[in-house]
ZALOLUM-156367 format. One record per residue (C-alpha): residue number from 0; residue in three letters; x negated, y, z negated. Coordinates in nm, 4 decimals, padded with zeros to 6 digits, always signed. Each point is the difference from the previous one (the first is absolute). Layout:
! residues N
   num   residu         px         py         pz
   NUM      ALA          X          Y          Z
...
! end
This chain:
! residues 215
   num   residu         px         py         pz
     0      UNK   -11.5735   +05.2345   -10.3822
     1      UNK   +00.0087   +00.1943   +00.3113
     2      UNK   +00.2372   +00.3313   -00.0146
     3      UNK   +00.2195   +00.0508   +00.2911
     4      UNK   +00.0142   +00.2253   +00.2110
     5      UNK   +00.2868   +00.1794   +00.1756
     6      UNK   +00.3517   -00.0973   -00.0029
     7      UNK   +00.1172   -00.3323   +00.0569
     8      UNK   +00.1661   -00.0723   +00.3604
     9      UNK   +00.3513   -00.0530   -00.1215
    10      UNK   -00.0702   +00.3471   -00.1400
    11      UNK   -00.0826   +00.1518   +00.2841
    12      UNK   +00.2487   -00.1870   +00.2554
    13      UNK   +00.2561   +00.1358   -00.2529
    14      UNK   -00.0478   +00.3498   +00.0687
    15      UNK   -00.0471   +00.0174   +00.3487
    16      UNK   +00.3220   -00.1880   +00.0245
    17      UNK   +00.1574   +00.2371   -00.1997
    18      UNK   -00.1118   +00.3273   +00.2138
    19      UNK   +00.0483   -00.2180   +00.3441
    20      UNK   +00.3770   -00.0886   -00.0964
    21      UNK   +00.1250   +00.2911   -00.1759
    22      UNK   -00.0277   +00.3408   +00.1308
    23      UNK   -00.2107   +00.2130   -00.2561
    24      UNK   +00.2628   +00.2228   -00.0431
    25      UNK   +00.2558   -00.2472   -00.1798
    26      UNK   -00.3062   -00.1323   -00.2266
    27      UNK   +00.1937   +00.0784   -00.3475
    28      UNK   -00.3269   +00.1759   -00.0746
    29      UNK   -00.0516   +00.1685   +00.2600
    30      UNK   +00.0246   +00.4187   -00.0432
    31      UNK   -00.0440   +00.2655   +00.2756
    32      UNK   -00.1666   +00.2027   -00.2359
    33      UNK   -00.3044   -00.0394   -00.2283
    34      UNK   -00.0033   -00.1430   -00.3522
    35      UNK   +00.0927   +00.3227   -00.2771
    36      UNK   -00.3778   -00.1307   -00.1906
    37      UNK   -00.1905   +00.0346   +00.3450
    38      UNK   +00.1544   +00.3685   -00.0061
    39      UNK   -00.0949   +00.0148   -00.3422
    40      UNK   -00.3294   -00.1035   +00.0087
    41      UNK   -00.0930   +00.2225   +00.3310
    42      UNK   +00.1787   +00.3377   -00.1522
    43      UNK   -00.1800   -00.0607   -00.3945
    44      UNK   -00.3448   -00.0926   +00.1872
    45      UNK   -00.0034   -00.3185   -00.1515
    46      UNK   -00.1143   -00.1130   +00.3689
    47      UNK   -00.3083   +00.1924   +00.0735
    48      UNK   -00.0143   +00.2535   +00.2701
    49      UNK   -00.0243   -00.1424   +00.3807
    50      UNK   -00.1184   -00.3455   -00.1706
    51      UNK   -00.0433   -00.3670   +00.2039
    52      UNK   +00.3551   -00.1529   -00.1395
    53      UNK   +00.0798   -00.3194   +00.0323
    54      UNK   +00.3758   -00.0800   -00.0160
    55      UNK   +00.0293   -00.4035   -00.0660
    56      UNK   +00.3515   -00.1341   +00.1220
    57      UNK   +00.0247   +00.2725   +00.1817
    58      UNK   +00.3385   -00.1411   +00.2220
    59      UNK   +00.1444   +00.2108   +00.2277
    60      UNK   -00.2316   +00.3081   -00.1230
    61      UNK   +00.2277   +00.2779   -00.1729
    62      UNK   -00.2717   +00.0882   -00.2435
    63      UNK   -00.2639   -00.0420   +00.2489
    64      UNK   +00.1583   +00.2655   +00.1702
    65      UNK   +00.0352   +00.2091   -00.2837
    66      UNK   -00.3831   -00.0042   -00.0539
    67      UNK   -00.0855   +00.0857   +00.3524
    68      UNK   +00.2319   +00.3422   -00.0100
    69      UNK   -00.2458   +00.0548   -00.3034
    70      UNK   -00.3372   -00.0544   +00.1470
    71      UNK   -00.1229   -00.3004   -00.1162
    72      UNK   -00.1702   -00.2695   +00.2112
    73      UNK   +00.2511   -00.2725   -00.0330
    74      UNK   +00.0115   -00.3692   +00.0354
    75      UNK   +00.2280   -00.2591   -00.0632
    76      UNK   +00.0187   -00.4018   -00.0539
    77      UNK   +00.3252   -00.2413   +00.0477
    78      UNK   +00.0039   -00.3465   +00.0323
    79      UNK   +00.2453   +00.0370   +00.2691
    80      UNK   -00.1607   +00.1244   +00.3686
    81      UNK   +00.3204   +00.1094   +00.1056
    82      UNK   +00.0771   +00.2541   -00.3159
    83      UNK   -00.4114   +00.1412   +00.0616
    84      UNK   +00.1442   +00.0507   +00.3930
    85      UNK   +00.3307   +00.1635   -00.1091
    86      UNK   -00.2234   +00.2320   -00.2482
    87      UNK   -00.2339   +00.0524   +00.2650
    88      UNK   +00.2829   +00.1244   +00.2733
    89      UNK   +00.1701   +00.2225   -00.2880
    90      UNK   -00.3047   +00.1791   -00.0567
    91      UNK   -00.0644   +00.0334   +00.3853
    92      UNK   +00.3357   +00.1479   +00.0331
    93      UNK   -00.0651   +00.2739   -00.2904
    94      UNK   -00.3816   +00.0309   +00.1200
    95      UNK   -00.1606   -00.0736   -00.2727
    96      UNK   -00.3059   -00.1931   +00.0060
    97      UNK   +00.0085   -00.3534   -00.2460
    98      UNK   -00.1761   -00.3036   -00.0148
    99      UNK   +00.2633   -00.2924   -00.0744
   100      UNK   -00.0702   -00.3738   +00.1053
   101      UNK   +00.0810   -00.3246   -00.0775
   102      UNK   -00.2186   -00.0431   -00.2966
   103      UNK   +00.0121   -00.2412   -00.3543
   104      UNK   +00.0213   +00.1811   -00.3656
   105      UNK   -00.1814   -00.3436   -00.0872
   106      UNK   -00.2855   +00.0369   +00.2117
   107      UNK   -00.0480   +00.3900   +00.0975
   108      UNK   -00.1508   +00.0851   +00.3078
   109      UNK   -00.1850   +00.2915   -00.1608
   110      UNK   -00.3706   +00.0043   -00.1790
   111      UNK   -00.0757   +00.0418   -00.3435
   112      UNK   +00.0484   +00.3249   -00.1601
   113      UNK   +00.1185   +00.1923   +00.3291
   114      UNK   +00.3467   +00.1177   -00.0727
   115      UNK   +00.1021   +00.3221   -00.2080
   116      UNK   +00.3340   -00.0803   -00.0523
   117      UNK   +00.2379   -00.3232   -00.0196
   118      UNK   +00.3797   -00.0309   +00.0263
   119      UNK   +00.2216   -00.3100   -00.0776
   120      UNK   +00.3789   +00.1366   +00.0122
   121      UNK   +00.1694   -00.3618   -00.0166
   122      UNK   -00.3041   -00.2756   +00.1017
   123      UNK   -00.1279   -00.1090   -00.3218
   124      UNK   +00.3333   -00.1419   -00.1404
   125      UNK   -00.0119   -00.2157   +00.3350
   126      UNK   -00.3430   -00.1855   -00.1318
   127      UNK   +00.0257   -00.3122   -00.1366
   128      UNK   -00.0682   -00.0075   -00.3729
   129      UNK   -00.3157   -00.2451   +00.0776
   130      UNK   -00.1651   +00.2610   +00.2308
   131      UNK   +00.0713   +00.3190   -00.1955
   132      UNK   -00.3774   -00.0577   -00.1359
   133      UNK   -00.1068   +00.0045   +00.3792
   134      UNK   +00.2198   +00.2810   +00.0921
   135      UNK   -00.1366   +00.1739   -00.2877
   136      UNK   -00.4021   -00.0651   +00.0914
   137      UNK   +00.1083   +00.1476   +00.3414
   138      UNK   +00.1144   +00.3345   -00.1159
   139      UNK   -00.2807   +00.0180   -00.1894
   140      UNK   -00.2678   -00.0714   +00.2785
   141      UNK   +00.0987   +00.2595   +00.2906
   142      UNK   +00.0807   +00.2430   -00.2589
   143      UNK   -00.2710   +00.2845   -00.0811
   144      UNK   -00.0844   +00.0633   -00.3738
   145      UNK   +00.2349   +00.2394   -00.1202
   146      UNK   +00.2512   -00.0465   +00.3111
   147      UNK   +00.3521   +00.0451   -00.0953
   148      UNK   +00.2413   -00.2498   +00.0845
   149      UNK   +00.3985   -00.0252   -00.0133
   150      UNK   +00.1695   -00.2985   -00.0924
   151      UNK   +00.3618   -00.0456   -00.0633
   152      UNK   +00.2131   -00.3081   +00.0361
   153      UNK   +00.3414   -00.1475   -00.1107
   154      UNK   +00.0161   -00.0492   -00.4255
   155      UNK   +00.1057   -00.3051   -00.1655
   156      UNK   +00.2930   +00.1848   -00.1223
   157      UNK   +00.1646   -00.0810   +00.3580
   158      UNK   +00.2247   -00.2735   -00.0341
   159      UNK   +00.1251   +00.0138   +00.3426
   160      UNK   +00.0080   -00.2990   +00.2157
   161      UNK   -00.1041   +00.1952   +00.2952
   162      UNK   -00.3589   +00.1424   -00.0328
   163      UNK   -00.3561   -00.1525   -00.0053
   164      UNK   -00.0190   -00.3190   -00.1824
   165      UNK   -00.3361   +00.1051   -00.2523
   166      UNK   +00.1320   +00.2930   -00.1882
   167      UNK   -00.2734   +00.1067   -00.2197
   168      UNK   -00.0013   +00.1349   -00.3355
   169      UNK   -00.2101   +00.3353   -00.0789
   170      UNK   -00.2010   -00.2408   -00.2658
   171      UNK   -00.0883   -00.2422   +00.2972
   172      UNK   -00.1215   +00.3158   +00.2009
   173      UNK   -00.2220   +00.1228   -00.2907
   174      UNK   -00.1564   -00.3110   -00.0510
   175      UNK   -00.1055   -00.0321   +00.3403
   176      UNK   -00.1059   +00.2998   +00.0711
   177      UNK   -00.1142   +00.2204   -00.2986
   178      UNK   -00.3668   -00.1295   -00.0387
   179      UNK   -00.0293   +00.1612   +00.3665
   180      UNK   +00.2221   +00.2872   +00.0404
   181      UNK   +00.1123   +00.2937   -00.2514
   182      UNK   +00.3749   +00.0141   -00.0271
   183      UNK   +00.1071   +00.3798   -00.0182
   184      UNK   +00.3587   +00.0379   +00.0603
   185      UNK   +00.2649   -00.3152   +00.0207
   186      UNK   +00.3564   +00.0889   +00.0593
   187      UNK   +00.3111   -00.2570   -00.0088
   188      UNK   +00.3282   +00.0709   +00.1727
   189      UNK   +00.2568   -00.1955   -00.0954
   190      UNK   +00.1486   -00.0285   +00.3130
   191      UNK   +00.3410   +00.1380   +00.2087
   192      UNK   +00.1484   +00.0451   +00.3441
   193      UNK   -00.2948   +00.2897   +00.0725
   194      UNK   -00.3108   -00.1536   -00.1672
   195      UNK   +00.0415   -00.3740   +00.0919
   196      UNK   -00.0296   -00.2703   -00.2530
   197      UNK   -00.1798   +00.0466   -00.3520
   198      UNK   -00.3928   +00.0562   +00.0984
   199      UNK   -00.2990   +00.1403   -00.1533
   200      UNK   -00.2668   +00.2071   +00.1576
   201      UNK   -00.3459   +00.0426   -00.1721
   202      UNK   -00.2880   +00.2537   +00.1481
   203      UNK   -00.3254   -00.1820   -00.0945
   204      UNK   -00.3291   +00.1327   +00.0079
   205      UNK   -00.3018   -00.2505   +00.1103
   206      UNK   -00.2128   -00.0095   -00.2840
   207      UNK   -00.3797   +00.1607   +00.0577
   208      UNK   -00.1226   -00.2011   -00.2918
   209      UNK   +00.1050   -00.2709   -00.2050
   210      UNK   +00.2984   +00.0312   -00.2213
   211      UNK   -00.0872   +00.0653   -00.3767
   212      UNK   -00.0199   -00.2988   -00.2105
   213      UNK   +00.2177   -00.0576   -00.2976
   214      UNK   -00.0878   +00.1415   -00.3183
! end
């Protein structure tokens, strides 16, 4: 059977709606400043030095932002034109230099093994569960052995009825993605008024050679 590839158009007509209806600002996730685990990962070197990073969902671009101030060469993907424009201008008006475009996590418009870093503050949890596997073979692909990449979404443990409707567990995010990527560090905040609802983040490493088999 023939994989797909890239989102499907109710997909994609859903998010440009979104950003063309409702100013970016009053997007409940939207935040002036960059994600605390994009700080993190810049300040602890997790991200190399003046890398090619790849933000995916990047929306209205607070963390590309944050990446430019720290000299790396930036670029960032939303399914939404409109929030790649708005990231775009912000940058513009803080000169700093990014890449952002209307661009499909499902179908990356970057070649194989020509990114250093990865971030995913908030995309992933978006993917339906039947493309996870694609979404997966993506990160993979335009990441370079070794590259480090950020991933942190909203856990199962949120029970809200606002917030993305695939909430994945941290088993369902190991079993996609360990025979690829070295896990070393996952954190889980349970959630409040300052950290948003209950999410994981995990900092992978992409795997230079296969995983060790069972013993």
């Amino acid at each position: 059977m023939t994989r797909r590839k890239g989102s499907s158009p109710e997909t994609r007509s859903q998010w440009r709606v979104t950003y063309e209806e409702t100013p970016y600002e009053e997007l409940p996730w939207f935040d002036p400043d960059p994600a605390p685990e994009v700080v993190f990962a810049i300040k602890s070197g997790f991200f190399p030095p003046a890398g090619r990073v790849l933000d995916i969902g990047c929306g209205a671009g607070s963390n590309l932002l944050e990446l430019a101030r720290n000299g790396y060469d930036v670029h960032g993907v939303d399914l939404s034109p409109k929030a790649a424009r708005v990231a775009l201008e912000r940058a513009q008006a803080a000169g700093l230099a990014v890449d952002a475009r209307e661009g499909d996590a499902l179908d990356l418009p970057f070649g194989n093994s020509t990114l250093d870093a990865l971030v995913d503050i908030g995309c992933f949890h978006t993917i339906p569960i039947d493309r996870r596997e694609d979404y997966g073979r993506e990160v993979q692909r335009v990441l370079r052995p070794d590259g480090a990449y950020l991933l942190s979404w909203v856990a199962r443990e949120h029970t809200g009825a606002q917030g993305p409707p695939h909430r994945p567990s941290l088993n369902e995010v190991t079993q996609l993605f360990e025979r690829s990527f070295l896990f070393t560090r996952t954190d889980y905040f349970p959630g409040g008024d300052r950290t948003g609802p209950p999410h994981y983040s995990a900092y992978l490493r992409h795997r230079a050679s296969p995983q060790p088999p069972r013993v």
